[in-house]
N, C-alpha and C positions, 0 to 999 in steps of 0.2 A: 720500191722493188729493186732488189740488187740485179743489174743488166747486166752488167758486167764484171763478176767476181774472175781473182786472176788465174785461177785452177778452178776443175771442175771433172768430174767424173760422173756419167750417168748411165753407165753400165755396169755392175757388180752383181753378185751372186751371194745370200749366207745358205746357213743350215737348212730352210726351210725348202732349198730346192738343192744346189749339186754343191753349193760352197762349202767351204771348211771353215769359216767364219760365221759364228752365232752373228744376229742381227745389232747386238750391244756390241759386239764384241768388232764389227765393221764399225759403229759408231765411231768408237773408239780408233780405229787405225785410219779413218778418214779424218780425223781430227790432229793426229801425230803426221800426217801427211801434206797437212796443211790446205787440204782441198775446201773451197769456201761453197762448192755447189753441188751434190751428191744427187745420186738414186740409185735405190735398190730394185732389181729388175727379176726377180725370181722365174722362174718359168713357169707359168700355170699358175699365181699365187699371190695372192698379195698380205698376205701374212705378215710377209718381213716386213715389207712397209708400215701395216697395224704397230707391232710391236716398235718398229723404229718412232712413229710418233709419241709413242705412247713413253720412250724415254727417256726423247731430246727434248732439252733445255732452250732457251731464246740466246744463249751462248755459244748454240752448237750450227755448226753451218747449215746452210740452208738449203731444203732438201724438195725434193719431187717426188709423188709417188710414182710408182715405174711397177713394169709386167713384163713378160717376153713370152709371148705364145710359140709353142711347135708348129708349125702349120704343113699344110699339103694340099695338092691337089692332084692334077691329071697331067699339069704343065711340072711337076716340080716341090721342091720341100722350099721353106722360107723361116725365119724368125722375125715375129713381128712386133719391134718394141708398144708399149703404151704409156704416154707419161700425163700427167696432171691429171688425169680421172676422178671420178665421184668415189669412193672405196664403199659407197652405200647404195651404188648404183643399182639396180634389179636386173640390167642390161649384163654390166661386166661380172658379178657376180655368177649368172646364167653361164657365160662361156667359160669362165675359172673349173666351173663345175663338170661343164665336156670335157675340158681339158684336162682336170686329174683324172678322172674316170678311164679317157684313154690311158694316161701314164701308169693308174695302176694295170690294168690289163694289161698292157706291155711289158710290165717287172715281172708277173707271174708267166708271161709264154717264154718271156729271156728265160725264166728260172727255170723253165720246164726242158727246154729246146738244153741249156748249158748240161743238163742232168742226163738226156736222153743221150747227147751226140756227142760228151765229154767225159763223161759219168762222173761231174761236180757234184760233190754233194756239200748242203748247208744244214747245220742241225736247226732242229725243230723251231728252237730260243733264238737261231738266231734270226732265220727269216720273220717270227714275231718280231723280234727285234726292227728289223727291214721295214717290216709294215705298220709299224707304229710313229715312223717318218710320217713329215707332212705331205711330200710328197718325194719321194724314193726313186732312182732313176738310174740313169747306168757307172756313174760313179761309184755308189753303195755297193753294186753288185761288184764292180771291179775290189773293191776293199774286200769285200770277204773272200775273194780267190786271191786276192795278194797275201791276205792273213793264212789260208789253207795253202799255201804253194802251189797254186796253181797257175800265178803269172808270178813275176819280178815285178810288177809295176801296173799301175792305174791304168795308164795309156797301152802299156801290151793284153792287158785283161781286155781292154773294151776293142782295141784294132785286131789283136789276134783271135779273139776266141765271142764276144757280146755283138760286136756288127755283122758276123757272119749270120744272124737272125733276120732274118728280112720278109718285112711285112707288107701286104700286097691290098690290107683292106681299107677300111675307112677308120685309121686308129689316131689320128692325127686333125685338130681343131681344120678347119678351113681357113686361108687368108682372111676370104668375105669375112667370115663367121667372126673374126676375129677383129677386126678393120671395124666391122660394125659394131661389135660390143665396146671397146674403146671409146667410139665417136658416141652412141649411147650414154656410154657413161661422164661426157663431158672431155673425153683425153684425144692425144694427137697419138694419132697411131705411124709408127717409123719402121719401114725396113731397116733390121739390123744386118748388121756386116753384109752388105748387098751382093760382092763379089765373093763371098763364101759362103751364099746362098745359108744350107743348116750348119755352116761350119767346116763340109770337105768337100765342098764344089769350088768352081774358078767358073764364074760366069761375066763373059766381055762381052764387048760388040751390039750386033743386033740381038742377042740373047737379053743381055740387059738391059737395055732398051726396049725390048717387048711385053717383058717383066715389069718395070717399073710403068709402065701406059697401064698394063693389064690391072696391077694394085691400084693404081690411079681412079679407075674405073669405080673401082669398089670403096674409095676417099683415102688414098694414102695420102698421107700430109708431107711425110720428110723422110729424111735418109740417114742414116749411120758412115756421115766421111769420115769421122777420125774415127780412129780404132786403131788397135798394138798393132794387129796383126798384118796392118796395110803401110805397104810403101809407099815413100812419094808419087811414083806415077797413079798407083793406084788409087789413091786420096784425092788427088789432082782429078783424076777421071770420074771419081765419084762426087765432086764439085762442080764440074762443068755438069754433070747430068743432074744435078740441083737446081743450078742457075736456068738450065733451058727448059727445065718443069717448072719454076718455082716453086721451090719445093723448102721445106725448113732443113735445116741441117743439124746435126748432133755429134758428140764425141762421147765418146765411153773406151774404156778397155777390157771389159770383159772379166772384170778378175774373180779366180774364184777360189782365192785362200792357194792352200796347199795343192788342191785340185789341180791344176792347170797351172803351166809356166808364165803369168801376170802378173806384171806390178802395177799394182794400185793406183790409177793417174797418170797411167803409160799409154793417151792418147794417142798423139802427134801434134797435139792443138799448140803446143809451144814452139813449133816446129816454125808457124807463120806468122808474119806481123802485122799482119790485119784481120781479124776476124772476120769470114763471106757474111755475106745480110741474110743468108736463111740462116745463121744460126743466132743474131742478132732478134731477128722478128721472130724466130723460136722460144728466147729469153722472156720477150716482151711479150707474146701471146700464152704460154704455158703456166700453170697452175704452179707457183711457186710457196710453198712453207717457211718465213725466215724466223 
């Protein structure tokens, strides 16, 4: 088992959820990057991973399969990694299934709410088009209003005009629901980017510390320290809250193609000269493909 390859990325995005990168086509760019230890984290899906097996080589680094559920509750929104799973599992398959069910519902009230309170309109071919994704999300929609002039850009589509959409019901996987399909299926289930909760929260203190007991409860296994978007304090803090959980530890960057400002294996994990032991016993206990 490779414990310890010297790059590693286990956070990424293709086509099959918000990335700009086909699943071969990340193959390929994780291998021109030199990363010896990948996973592809789709949201809701494990597609990418299918197809990633199905067309790497015993030459190609070595790889995890990986998931990233939306989740919600009463307390709050979360992403919640999943790595080394069963992809045959009857468990995780089950919650993949809430979980795009939500995200299609989602696309069509975005599409409706943009129409009604913007008067966006998308022709007929192209929202077929929309939906003929794996799974479609707020990226896609931003594309066709940057194609129609109706933002300059991805990120003004979705901050100015797609977030103002807000949803009040149960359209979002649950942690539990999620935590438990994971541990069902064999996988470690990990809070992703824990201090940026879905991505535009800033959660410190006893916030995150109440949070990470409360997953806990439910079997979270480990945490997301490295990541692009965190500074050394911030990295450092989410290490010490590792070590005083026991908790396994993980790096990813998040990348997802042209979509988002990531570079591929833009952790921080080079950043330190000893790897912590949750992400050591994470190596050693997780489901590895070489």
């Amino acid at each position: 088992m490779m414990t310890f390859p010297k790059k590693m990325d286990l956070h990424m995005h293709t086509t099959i959820s918000d990335g700009s990168d086909s699943p071969e086509e990340i193959l390929a760019r994780v291998r021109e990057a030199g990363i010896q230890l990948f996973s592809v984290t789709d949201h809701d899906a494990m597609k990418g991973c299918e197809i990633i097996r199905s067309v790497r080589t015993k030459e190609d680094p070595a790889f995890i399969n990986g998931i990233e559920f939306s989740c919600k509750d009463e307390y709050g929104k979360y992403h919640i990694l999943g790595y080394g799973y069963d992809p045959d599992s009857e468990a995780m398959r089950k919650v993949v299934e809430v979980g795009h069910g939500h995200r299609i519902r989602k696309v069509k009230a975005r599409l409706e709410y943009l129409k009604e309170t913007f008067g966006f309109h998308f022709t007929d071919e192209e929202i077929r088009e929309l939906f003929k994704l794996d799974n479609p999300g707020k990226p896609h929609i931003g594309n066709l209003m940057v194609k129609h002039g109706y933002a300059g850009s991805i990120e003004e589509a979705i901050d100015g005009f797609i977030n103002k959409k807000k949803f009040h019901g149960n359209e979002n996987v649950r942690p539990e629901a999620a935590i438990e399909g994971i541990l069902g299926g064999g996988g470690i289930p990990v809070l992703a980017h824990p201090v940026y909760g879905d991505g535009g929260q800033l959660i410190l203190g006893d916030e995150m510390e109440d949070r990470i007991r409360r997953l806990m409860d439910f079997g979270l296994k480990g945490l997301e320290c490295f990541y692009s978007g965190f500074t050394d304090k911030l990295r450092d803090q989410m290490l010490d809250s590792a070590r005083r959980h026991g908790l396994y530890v993980t790096a990813g960057s998040d990348y997802h193609g042209t979509n988002k400002l990531v570079v591929l294996g833009d952790n921080g994990l080079d950043a330190v000269k000893e790897w912590p032991d949750g992400l050591v016993r994470f190596l050693k206990d997780v489901r590895i493909e070489e």
